[in-house]
N, C-alpha and C positions, 0 to 999 in steps of 0.2 A: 795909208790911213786917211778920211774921209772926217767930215763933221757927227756922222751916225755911226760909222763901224769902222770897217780894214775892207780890203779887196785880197784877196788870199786867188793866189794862183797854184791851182788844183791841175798839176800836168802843166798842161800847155793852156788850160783856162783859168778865166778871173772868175770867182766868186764872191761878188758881194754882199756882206752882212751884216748888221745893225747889232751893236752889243746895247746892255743895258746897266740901270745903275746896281747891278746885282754880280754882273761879269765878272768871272775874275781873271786876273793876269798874272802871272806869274815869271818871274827871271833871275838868275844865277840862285835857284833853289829857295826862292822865298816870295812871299804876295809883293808883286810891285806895282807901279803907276801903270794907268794905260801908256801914255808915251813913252813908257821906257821899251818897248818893241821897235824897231825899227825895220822900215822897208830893207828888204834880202837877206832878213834872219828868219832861217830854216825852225819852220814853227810845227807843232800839233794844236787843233784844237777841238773841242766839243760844240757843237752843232746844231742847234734844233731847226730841222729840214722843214717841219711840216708846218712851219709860219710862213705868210709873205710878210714883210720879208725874210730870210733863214735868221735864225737869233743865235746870235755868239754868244754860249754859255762859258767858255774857258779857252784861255790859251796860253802856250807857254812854249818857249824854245827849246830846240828840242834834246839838251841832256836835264833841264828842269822837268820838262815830260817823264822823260827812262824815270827819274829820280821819285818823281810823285806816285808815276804808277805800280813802280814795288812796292815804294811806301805803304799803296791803298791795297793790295793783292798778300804779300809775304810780314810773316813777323820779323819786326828788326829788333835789334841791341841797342839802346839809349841810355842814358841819364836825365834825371829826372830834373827840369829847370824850373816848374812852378807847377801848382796845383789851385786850379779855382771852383767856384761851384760849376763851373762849364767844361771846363779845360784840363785836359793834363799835357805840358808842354813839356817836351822833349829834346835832349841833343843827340846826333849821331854821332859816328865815329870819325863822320867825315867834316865832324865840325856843325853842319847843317840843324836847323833849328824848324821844331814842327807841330804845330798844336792839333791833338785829338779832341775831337767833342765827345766828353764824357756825359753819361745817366748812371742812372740806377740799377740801369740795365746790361752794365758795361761789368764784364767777369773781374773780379780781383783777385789774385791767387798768391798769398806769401807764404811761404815754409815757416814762418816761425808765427803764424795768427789763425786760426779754427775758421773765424768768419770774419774777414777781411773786408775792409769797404774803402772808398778813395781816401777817405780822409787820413787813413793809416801811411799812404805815400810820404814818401818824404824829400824835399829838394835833395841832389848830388846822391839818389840812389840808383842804384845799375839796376835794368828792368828791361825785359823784351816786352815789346808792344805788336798788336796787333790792330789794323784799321778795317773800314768799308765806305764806302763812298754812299754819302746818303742822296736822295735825290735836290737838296741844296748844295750838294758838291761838298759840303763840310765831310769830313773822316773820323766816323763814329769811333771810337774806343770800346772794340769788341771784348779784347780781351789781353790785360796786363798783369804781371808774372816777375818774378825774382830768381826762376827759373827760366830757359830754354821751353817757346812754345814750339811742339810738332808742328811741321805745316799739315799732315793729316787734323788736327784740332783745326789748324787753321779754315777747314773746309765744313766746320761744322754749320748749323742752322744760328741764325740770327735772327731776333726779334724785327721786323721793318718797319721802317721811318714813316710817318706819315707824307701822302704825296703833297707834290707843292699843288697850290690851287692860282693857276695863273688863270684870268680872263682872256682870251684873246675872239679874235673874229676867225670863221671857219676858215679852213684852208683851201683856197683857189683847186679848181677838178684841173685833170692833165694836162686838158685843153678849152678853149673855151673865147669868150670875145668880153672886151673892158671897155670902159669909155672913162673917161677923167680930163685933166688939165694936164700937161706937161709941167717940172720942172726944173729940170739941168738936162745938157747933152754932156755926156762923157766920152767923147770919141775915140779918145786912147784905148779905151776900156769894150767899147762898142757895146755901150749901155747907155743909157738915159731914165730919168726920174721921171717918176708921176705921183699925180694925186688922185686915184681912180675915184668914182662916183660912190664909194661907199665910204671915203674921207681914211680909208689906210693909203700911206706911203708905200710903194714899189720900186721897187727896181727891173726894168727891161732889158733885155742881151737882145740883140741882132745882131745878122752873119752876114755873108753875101745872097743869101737866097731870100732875106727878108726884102718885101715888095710895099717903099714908100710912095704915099701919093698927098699932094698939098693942093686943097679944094678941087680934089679931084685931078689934079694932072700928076705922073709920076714925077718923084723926087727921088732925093739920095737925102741920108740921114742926119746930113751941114741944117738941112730945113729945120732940123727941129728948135726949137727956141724956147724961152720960159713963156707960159701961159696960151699956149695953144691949146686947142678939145682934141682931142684923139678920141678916137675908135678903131681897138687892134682884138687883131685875131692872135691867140697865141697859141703855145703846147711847150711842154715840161721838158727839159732837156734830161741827158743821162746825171746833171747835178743839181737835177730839180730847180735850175734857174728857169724864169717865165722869158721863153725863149719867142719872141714876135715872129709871124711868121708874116702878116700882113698890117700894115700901120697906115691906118689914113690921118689925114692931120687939118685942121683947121681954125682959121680968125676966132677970136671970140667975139659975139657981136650982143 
């Protein structure tokens, strides 16, 4: 874990990624703190590649993972815990506890109502649910039943969610050359910070083929320090980290 995100090692590489205050985290089947993650817990997460730096949308260890993703894919069996103008929150069998984000738009189906709408639910009623993952990661409330949903129904069309409207700055080409300020060396990691000249924070990976030079005479990577100018050459590795291929480094003057 980091001050901005986690360093997640993907195989035998670190990726590092910046979460936001939108993140979510999830542990032993429910939203939890960021710090309830711990370094060498075997995690999944959701990803957005196409930022520098990658943005941690979700993560969760991984039988809260198995757990969420049937949840958002297959109809389950619940009890019905509460009902708000947003929400219909649910128990499972396995105890577990999980809120749907209901609309207008969300099917209601009871055998004993002609036209049924949420407000007909009722706490400690037995109900299969069905979800979708909207692109805020909430799990729309496709469609709720007193009955047994088919997973064929399951597979029907859904209305979609409006997308999210994030601002960001373009995303960096495969390859390419930056200039900025340095600052942290991460050597364990064999990455280092910067502050490129377009005032976004990055993150840099180097290998042993990456070619350090400090006012012009070759270095090794110990050179780098907070608040030096750089100007580096880079290109996209297979995990879309900005992999340096050549780094020059210099005084600020």
């Amino acid at each position: 874990m980091t001050e901005k995100g986690f360093v997640l090692q993907v195989g035998t590489e670190p990726l590092a990624v910046d979460d936001e205050h939108d993140t979510r985290f999830w542990k032993g089947k429910t939203i939890a703190k960021r710090d309830s993650l711990k370094p060498g817990d075997a995690v999944f997460a959701r990803i957005k590649v196409d930022n520098d730096p990658p943005i941690l949308r979700e993560i969760a260890e991984k039988e809260t993972w198995k757990w969420l993703d049937k949840i958002r894919k297959e109809p389950q069996g619940a009890v019905i815990e509460k009902v708000d103008s947003k929400y219909v929150t649910v128990k499972f069998s396995d105890g577990s506890i999980f809120a749907y984000r209901a609309t207008d738009k969300s099917k209601v189906q009871l055998k004993d109502k002609e036209d049924p709408s949420l407000s007909d639910l009722k706490v400690g009623q037995a109900v299969y649910v069905k979800g979708r993952t909207l692109p805020t990661l909430d799990t729309w409330l496709v469609h709720i039943s007193d009955t047994p949903i088919p997973l064929a129904a399951s597979k029907s069309k859904s209305t979609s969610a409006k997308k999210e409207k994030v601002v960001r700055g373009p995303a960096l080409p495969e390859s390419g050359k930056l200039t900025g300020h340095t600052l942290v060396n991460i050597p364990k990691l064999s990455m280092f910070d910067v502050i490129a000249s377009d005032n976004r924070s990055l993150h840099i990976s180097y290998n042993a083929q990456t070619k350090f030079f400090f006012e012009g005479k070759p270095c090794t990577p110990s050179a780098i320090e907070r608040g030096l100018r750089f100007v580096l050459l880079y290109q996209r590795d297979r995990f879309g980290r900005i992999l340096g291929t050549k780094v020059e480094l210099y005084m600020r003057r």
